[in-house]
C-alpha positions as CSV (number, residue, x, y, z in Angstrom):
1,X,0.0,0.0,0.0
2,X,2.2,3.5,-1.1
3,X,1.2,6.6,-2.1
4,X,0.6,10.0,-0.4
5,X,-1.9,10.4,2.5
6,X,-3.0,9.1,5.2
7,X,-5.7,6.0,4.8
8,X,-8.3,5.3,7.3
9,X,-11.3,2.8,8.0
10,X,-14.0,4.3,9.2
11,X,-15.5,3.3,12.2
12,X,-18.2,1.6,10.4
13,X,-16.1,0.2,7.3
14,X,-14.0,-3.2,7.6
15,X,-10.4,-4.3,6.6
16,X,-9.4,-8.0,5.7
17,X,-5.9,-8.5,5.5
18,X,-5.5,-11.9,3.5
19,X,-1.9,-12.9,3.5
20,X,1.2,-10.1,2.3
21,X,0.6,-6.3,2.6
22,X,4.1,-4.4,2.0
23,X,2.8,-1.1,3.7
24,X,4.8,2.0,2.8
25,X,2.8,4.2,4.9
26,X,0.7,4.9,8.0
27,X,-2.5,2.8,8.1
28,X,-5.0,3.9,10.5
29,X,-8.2,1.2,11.6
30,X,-11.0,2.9,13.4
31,X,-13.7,-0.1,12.8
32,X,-15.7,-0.6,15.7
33,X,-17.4,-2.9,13.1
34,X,-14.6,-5.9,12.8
35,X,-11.7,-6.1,10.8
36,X,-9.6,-9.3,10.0
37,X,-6.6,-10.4,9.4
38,X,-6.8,-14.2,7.8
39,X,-4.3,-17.0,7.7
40,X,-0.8,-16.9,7.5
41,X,1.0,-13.9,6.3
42,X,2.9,-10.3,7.1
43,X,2.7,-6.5,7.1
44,X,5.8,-5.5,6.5
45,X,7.7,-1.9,4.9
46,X,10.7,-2.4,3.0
47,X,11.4,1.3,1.7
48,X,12.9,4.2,3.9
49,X,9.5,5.2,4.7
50,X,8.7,4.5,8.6
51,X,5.3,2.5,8.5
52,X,2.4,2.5,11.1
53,X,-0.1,0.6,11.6
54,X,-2.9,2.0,14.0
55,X,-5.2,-0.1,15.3
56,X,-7.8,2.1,17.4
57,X,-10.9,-0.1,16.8
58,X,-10.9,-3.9,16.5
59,X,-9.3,-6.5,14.8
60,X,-9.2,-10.2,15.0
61,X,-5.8,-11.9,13.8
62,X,-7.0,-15.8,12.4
63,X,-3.5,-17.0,11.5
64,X,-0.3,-17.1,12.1
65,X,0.9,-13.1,11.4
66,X,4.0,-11.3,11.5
67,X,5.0,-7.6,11.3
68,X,8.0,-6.7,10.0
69,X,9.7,-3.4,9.8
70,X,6.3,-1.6,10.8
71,X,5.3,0.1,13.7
72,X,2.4,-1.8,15.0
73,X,0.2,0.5,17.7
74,X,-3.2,-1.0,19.9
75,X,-5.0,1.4,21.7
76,X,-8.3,-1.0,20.7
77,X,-9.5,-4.8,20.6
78,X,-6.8,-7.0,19.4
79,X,-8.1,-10.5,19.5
80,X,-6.5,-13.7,18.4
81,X,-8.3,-16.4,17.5
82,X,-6.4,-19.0,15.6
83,X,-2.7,-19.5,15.2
């Protein structure tokens, strides 16, 4: 995920992660909804760009999941549930 800006789920919207994301930026997840990150796989940056990922609503890791080279913040629901 590159580009400019700074990208956002809304607190209503959803995120699946479904294996690889090479993040080259700061992601931000406000869903209060349910995001999910399925099976195995990473986030990981591999440019200069410092990468952040935000979790300030909830999300549910169903795998086994690394992060790599990304700054990884909770101030919401992180459940596990497989893995």
């Amino acid at each position: 995920m590159g580009g400019t800006g700074t990208p956002a789920i809304a607190a209503n919207g959803a995120l699946t992660i479904n294996g690889y994301v090479n993040l080259e930026r700061t992601l931000t997840n406000n869903s209060t909804a349910g995001s999910t990150w399925i099976g195995a796989g990473y986030v990981n940056s591999s440019s200069s760009v410092t990468s952040v990922f935000n979790n300030v609503g909830r999300l549910e890791i169903q795998g086994d999941s690394s992060i790599y080279n990304t700054t990884f913040n909770n101030s919401g629901t992180l459940i596990k549930t497989a893995g």
